[in-house]
KOLKOLVO-652787 format. One record per residue (C-alpha): residue number from 0; residue in one letter; z, x negated, y. Coordinates in Angstrom, 1 decimal. Example, Ala and Ser with C-alpha at 12.3 -4.5 7.8 and 13.67 -1.06 7.14 Angstrom:
// KOLKOLVO-652787
(0,'A',(7.8,-12.3,-4.5))
(1,'S',(7.1,-13.7,-1.1))
END
This chain:
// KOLKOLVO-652787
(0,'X',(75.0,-24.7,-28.1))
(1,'X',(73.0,-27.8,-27.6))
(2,'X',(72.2,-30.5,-30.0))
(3,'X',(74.9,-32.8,-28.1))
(4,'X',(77.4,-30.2,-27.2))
(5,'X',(78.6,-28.8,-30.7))
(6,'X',(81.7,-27.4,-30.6))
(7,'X',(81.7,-25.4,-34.2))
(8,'X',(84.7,-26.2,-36.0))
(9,'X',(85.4,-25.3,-39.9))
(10,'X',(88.9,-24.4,-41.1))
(11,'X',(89.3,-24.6,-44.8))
(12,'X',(92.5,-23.4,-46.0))
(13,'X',(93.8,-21.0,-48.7))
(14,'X',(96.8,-19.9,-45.8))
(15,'X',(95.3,-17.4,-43.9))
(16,'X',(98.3,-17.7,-41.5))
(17,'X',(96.9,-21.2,-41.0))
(18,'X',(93.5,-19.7,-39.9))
(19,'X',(95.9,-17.4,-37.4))
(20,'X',(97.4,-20.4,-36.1))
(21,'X',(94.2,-22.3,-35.6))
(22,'X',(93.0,-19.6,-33.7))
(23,'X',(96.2,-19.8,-31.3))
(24,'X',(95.9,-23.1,-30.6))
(25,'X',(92.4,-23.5,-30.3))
(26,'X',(91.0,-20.0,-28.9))
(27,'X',(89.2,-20.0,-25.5))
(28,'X',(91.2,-19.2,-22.8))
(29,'X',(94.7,-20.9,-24.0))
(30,'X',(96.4,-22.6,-21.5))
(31,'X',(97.5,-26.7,-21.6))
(32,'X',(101.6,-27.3,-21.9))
(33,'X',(102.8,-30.2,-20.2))
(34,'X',(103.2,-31.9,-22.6))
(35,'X',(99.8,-31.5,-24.1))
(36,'X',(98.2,-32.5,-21.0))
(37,'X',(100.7,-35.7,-21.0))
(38,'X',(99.3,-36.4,-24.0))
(39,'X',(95.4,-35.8,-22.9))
(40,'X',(96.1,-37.5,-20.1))
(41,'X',(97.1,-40.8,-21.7))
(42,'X',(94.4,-40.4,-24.5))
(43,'X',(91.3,-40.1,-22.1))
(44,'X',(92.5,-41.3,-19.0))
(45,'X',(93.2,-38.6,-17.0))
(46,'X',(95.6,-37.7,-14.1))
(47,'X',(98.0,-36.4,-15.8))
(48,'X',(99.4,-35.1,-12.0))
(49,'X',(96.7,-32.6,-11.9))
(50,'X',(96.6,-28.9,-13.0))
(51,'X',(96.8,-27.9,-16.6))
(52,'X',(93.1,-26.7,-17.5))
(53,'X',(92.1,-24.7,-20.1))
(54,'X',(91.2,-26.4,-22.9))
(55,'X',(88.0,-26.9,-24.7))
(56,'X',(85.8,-23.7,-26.2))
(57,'X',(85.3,-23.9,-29.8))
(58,'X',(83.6,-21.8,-32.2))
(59,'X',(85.8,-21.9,-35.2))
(60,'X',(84.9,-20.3,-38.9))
(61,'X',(87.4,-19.9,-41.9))
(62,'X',(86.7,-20.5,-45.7))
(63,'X',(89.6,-20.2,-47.8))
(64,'X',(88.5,-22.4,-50.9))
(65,'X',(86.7,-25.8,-50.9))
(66,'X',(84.0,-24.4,-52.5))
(67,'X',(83.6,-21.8,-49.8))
(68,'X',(83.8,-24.0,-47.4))
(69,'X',(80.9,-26.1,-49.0))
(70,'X',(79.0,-23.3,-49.0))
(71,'X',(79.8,-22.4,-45.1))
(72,'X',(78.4,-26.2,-44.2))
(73,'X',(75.7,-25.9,-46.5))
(74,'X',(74.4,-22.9,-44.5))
(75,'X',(75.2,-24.0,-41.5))
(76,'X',(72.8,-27.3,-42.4))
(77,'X',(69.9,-24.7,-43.1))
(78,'X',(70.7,-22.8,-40.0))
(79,'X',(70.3,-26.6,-38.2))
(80,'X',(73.7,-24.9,-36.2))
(81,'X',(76.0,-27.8,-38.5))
(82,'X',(80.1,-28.1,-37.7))
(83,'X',(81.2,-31.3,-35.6))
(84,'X',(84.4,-30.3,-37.5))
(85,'X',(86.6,-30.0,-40.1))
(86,'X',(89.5,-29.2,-40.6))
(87,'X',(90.7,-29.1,-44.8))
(88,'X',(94.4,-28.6,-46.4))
(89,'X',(94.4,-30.6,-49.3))
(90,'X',(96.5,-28.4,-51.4))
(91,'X',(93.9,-25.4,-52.4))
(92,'X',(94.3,-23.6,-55.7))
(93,'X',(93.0,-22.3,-57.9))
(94,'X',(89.6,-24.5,-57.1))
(95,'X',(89.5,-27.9,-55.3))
(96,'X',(91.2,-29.6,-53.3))
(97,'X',(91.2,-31.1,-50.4))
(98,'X',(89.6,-34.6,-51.5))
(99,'X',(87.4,-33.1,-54.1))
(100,'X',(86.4,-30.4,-51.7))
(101,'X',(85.5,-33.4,-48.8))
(102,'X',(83.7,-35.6,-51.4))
(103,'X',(81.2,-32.6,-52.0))
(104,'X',(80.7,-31.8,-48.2))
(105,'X',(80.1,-35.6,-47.5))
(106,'X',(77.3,-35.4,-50.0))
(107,'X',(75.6,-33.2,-48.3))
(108,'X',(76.8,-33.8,-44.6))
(109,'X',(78.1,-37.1,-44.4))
(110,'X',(78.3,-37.0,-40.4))
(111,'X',(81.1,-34.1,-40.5))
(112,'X',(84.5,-34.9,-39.0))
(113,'X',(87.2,-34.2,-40.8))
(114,'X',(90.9,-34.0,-40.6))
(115,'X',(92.5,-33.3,-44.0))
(116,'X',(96.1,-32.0,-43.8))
(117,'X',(98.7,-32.9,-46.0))
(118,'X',(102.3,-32.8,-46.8))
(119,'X',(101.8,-36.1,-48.7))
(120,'X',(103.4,-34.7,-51.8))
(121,'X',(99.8,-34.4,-53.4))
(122,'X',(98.2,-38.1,-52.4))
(123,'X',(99.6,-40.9,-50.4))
(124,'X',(97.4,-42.3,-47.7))
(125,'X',(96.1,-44.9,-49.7))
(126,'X',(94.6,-43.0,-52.1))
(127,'X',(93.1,-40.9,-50.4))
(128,'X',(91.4,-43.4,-48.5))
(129,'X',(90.6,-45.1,-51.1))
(130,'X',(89.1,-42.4,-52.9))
(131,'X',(87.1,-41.3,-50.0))
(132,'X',(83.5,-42.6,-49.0))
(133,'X',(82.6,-42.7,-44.7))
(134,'X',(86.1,-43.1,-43.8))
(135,'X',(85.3,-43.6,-40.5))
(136,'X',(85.2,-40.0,-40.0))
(137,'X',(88.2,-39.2,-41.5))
(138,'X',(91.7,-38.1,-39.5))
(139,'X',(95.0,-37.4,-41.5))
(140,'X',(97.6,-35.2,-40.0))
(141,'X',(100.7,-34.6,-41.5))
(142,'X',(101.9,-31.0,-41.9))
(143,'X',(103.6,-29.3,-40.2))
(144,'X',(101.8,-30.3,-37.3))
(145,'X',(102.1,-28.9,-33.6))
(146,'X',(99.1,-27.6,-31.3))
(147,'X',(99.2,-31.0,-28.9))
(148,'X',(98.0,-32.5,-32.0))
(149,'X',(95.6,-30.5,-33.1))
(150,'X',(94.5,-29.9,-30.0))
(151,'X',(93.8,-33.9,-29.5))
(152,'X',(91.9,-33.8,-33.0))
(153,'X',(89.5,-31.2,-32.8))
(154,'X',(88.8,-32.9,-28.6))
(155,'X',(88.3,-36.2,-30.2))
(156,'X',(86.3,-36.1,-33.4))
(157,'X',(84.0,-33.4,-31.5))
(158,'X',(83.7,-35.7,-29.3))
(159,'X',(82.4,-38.1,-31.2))
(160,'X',(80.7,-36.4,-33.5))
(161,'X',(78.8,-35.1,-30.3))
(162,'X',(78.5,-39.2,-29.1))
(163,'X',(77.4,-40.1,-32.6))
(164,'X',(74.4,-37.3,-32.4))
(165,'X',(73.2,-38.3,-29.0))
(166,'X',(72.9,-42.1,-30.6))
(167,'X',(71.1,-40.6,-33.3))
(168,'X',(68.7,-39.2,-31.0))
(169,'X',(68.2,-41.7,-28.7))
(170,'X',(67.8,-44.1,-31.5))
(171,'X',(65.1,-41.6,-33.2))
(172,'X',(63.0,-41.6,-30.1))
(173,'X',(63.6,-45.5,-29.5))
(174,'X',(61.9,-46.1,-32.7))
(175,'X',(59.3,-43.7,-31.9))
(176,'X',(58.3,-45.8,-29.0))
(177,'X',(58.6,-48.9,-30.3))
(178,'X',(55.9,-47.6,-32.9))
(179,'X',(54.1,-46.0,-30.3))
(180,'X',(54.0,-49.4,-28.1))
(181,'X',(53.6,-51.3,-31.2))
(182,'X',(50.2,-49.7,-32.1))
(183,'X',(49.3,-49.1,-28.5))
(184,'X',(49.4,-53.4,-29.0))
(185,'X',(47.7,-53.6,-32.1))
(186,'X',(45.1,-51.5,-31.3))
(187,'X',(44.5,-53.7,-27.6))
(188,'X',(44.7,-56.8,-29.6))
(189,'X',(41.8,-55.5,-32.5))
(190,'X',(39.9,-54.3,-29.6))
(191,'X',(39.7,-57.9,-27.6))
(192,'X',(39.8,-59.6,-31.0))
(193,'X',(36.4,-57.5,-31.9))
(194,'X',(34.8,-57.6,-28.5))
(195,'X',(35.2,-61.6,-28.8))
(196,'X',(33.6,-61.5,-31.9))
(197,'X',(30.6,-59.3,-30.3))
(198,'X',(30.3,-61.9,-27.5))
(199,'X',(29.8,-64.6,-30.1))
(200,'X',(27.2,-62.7,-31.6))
(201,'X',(25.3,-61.1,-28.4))
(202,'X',(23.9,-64.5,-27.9))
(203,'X',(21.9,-63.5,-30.9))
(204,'X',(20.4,-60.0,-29.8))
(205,'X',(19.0,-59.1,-33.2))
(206,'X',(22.2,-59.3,-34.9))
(207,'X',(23.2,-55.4,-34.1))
(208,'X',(26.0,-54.1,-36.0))
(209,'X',(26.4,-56.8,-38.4))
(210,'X',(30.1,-57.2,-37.8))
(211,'X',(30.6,-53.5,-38.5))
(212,'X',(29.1,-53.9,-41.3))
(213,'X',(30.3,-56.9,-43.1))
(214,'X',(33.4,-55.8,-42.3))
(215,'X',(33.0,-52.5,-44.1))
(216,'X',(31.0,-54.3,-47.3))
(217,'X',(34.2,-56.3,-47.2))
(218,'X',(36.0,-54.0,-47.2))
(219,'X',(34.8,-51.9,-50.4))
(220,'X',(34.4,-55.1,-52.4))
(221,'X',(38.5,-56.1,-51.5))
(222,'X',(39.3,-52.8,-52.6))
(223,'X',(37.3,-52.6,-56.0))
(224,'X',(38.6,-55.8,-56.6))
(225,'X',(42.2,-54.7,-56.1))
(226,'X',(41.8,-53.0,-59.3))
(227,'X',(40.5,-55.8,-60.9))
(228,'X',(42.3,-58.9,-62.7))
(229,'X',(42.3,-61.3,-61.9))
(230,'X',(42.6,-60.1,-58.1))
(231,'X',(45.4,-56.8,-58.8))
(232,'X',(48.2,-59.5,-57.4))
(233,'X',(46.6,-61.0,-55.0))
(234,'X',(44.9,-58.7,-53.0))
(235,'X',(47.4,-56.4,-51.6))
(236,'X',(47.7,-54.0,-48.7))
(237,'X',(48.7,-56.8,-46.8))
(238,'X',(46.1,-58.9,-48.1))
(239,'X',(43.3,-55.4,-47.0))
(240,'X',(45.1,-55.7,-43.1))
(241,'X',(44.1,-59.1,-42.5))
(242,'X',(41.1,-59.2,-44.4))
(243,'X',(39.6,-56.3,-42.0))
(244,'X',(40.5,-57.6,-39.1))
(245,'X',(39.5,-60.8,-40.1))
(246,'X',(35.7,-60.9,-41.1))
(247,'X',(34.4,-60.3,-37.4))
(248,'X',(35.9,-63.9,-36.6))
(249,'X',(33.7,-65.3,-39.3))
(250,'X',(31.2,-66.9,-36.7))
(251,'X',(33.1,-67.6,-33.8))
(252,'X',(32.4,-70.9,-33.8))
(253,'X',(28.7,-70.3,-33.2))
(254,'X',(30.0,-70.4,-29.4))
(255,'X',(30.2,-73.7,-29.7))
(256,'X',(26.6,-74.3,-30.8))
(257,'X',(23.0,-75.1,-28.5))
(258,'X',(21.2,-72.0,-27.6))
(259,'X',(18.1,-74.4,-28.8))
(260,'X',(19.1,-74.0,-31.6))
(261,'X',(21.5,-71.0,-32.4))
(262,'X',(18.2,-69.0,-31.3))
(263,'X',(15.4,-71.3,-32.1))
(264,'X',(12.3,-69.1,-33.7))
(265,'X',(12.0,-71.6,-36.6))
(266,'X',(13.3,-73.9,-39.4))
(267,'X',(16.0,-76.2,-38.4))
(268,'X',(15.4,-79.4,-38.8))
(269,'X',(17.5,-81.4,-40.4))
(270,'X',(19.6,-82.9,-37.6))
(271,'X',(19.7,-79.0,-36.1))
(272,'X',(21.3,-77.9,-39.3))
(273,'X',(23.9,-80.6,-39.5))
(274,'X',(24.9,-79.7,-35.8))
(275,'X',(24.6,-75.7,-36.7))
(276,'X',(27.0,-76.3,-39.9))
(277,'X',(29.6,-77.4,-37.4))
(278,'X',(30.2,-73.7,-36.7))
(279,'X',(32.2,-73.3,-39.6))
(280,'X',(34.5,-76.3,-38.3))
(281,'X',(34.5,-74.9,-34.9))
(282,'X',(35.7,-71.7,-35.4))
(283,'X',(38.5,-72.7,-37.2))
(284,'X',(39.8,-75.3,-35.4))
(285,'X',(39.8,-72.5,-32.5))
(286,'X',(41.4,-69.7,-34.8))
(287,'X',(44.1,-71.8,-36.4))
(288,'X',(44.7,-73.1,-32.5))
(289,'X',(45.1,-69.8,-31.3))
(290,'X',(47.6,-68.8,-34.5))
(291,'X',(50.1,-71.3,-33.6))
(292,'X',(50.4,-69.7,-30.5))
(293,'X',(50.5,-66.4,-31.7))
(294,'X',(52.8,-66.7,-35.0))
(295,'X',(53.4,-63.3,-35.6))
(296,'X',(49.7,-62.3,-35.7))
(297,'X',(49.0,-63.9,-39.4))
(298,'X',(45.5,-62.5,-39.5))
(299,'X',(44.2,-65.3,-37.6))
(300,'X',(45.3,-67.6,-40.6))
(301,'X',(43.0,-65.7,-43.1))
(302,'X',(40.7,-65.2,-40.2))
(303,'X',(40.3,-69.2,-39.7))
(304,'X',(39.7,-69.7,-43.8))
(305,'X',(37.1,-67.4,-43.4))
(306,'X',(35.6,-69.2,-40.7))
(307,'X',(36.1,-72.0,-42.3))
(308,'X',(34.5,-71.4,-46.1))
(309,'X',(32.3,-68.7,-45.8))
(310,'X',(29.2,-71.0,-46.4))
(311,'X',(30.9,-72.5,-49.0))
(312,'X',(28.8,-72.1,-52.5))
(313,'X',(30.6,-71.1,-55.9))
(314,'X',(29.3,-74.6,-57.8))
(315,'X',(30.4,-76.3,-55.4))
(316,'X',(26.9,-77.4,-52.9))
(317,'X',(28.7,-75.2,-50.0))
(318,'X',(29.8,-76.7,-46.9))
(319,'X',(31.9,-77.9,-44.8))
(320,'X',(34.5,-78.7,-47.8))
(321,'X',(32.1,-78.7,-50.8))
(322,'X',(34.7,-76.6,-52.3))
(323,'X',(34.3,-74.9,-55.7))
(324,'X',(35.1,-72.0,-58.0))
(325,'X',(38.5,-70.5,-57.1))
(326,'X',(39.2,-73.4,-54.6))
(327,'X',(37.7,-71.2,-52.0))
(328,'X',(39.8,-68.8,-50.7))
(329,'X',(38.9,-65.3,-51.9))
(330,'X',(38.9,-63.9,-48.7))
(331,'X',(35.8,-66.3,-47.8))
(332,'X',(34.7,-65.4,-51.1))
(333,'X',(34.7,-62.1,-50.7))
(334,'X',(33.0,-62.6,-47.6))
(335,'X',(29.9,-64.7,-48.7))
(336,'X',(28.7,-61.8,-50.6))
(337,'X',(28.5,-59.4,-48.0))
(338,'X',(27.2,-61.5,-45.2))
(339,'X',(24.2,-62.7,-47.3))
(340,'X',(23.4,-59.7,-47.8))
(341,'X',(23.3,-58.2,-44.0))
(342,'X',(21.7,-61.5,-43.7))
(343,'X',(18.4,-60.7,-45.7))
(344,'X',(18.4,-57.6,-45.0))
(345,'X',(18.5,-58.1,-40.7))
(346,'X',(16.1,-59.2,-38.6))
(347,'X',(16.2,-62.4,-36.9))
(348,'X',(14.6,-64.3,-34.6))
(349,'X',(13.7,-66.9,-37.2))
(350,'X',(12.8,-64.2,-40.0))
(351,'X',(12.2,-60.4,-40.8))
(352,'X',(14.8,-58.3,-42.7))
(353,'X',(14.4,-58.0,-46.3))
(354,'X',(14.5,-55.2,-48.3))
(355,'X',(17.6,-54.0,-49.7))
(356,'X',(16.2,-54.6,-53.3))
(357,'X',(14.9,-57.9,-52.6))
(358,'X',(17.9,-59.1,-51.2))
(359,'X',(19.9,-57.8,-54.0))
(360,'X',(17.6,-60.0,-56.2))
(361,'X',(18.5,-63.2,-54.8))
(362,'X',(22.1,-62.1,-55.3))
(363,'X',(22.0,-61.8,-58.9))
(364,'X',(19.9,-64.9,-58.9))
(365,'X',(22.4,-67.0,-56.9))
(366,'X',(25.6,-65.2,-59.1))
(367,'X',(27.1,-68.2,-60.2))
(368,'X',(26.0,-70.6,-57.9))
(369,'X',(26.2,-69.0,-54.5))
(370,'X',(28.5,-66.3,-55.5))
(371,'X',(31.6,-65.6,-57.2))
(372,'X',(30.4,-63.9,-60.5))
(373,'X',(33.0,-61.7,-60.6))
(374,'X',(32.6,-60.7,-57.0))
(375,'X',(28.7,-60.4,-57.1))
(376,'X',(29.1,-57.8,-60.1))
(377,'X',(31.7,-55.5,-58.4))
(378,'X',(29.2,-55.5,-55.1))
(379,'X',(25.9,-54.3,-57.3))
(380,'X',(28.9,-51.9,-59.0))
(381,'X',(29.0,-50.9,-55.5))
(382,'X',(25.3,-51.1,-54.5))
(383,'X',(25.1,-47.3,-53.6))
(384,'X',(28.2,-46.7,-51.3))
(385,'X',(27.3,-50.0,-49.7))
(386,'X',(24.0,-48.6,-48.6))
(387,'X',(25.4,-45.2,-47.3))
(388,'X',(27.8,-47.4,-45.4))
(389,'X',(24.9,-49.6,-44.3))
(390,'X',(22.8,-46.2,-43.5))
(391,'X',(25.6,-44.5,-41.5))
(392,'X',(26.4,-47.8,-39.5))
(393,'X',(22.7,-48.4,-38.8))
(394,'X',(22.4,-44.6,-37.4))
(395,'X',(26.2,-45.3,-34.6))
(396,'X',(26.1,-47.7,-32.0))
(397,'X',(29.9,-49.3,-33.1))
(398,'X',(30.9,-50.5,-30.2))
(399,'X',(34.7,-50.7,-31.3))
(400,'X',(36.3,-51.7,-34.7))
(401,'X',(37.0,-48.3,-36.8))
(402,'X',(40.9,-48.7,-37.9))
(403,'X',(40.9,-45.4,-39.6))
(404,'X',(38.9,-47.0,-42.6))
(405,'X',(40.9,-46.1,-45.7))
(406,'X',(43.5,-48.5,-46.6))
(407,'X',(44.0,-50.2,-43.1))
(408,'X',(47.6,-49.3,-41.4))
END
């Protein structure tokens, strides 16, 4: 029997001439009546001018208490060989009946077709209906019924019962794609996203991995902070997403700035540094762009505020904005701490790298000022796993963001 061609019926009755006559009517090899195949006919459509066939195969088992019967589907549901079927009288003692014994098998096996049987002396219809949950899956035949009509119930519900399962399945494997695809075009979209970035950044050949690793100092600070008040409720896994695919973008805008003097070997003058600070304007004016056209991808809005305030200072002497304190985002925040750091600790063609223990200096000095107090502690809290990050980065060409970092979906 295949997943979509279930034809295991369950007859729970305490009449075991009523399991007899189940097995009459509904044992293989039984011949249609005319009348019967009248009746088929006009229920699915067929010629009703052709030869009787014999009618469906089906499986049948016999409990002759609810509670037996429970028992049967429970089984059944380990064995993963479940009923498409059931038939229950509704009269059953000394244990349950009918509607107590269809309430417990919808508990555990709420897709179950059933056809309760009654003489309506116990419940009228309303009642039971009303007392019984996923109705849609419930038949009521009066007794004493004849084979035609049981014959039409037990080809009907298994049926759909067997309809329902193949929905189930092809639903289950539509979502399965859809996640599938869906990553497939997250991970394409975090791949161009990143190798953008790099092409921003090539122009400046001694940068090396410093989007890798921003991204992971990031990273580690977001997270320690999530533990942190003031920062529990605002930084949330959400908040970790967009955050990590955001910090490559920081210096995007640095496209739009002279070679003369993106790579000049020397201090900017004054005039050059007004034109480099535009960077910060640039790249965001091109991210937020590029979000209205792509409204679903939300990153890009955290991704522009980082481009936008990253060079923004804690008392307020930052630019562009001159913002202060907790006017600038925490994301850019967050981010200022980690890229001074790679900062003084890389090469470039204007400087050497600093030492990690000099550059860790000027960040305590500039706490405060520069820096987010707050933030500027939990990175020296961090110092050590930064460095390992740092070390283990330093040792890989990256040459592709890694999505598997811990807390990124």
């Amino acid at each position: 029997m295949s997943e979509t061609d279930n034809r295991r019926i369950l007859i729970i009755d305490d009449n075991e001439a009523i399991h007899e006559d189940f097995k009459k009517i509904l044992s293989p090899g039984k011949m249609e009546s005319a009348t019967f195949s009248e009746a088929k006919a006009a229920f699915f459509g067929q010629d009703s001018s052709t030869t009787p066939q014999l009618i469906e195969k089906y499986e049948l088992d016999s409990a002759f208490q609810g509670k037996e019967g429970f028992e049967l589907v429970q089984q059944s549901l380990k064995d993963k060989k479940p009923f498409a079927l059931a038939f229950v009288d509704v009269r059953m003692p000394p244990g349950w009946d009918g509607i107590e014994t269809v309430k417990n098998i919808w508990n555990i096996d709420p897709e179950l077709q059933i056809v309760l049987c009654t003489a309506f002396s116990d419940y009228s219809t309303n009642e039971i209906t009303s007392t019984l949950e996923h109705r849609g899956n419930l038949l009521i035949i009066k007794k004493p019924f004849d084979s035609e009509e049981v014959c039409l119930a037990a080809i009907s519900l298994a049926k759909k019962w067997n309809i329902s399962q193949a929905n189930h399945h092809y639903m289950s494997n539509l979502e399965t794609m859809i996640e599938e695809r869906t990553s497939e075009i997250t991970t394409t979209r975090d791949a161009i996203v990143y190798s953008l970035a790099r092409l921003a950044e090539s122009r400046d050949k001694e940068t090396g991995e410093h989007l890798a690793r921003i991204r992971i100092f990031s990273q580690i600070l977001a997270e320690e902070l999530a533990g942190i008040e003031p920062y529990k409720q605002e930084i949330s896994d959400t908040f970790l997403n967009h955050l990590f695919r955001s910090t490559p973008l920081h210096d995007v805008g640095k496209v739009g700035i002279p070679d003369h003097i993106l790579l000049k070997p020397a201090k900017l003058t004054k005039e050059e540094f007004e034109i480099m600070k535009t960077h910060t304007t640039i790249g965001y004016e091109t991210l937020k762009e590029t979000s209205t056209f792509l409204p679903q991808n939300s990153f890009l809005n955290m991704a522009a505020e980082i481009a936008r305030y990253h060079h923004e200072w804690y008392d307020g002497s930052g630019y562009p904005d001159g913002l202060k304190g907790n006017d600038i985002p925490l994301s850019a925040r967050i981010l200022a701490v980690a890229d001074v750091f790679d900062a003084l600790t890389s090469k470039r063609v204007y400087k050497d790298a600093m030492s990690d223990e000099a550059a860790c200096k000027i960040i305590k000095e500039e706490t405060g000022t520069h820096f987010d107090p707050l933030i500027a502690d939990v990175f020296m809290e961090c110092l050590e796993y930064i460095l390992a990050e740092k070390n283990r980065i330093n040792r890989h060409t990256v040459t592709q963001p890694n999505t598997s970092y811990p807390g990124i979906n």
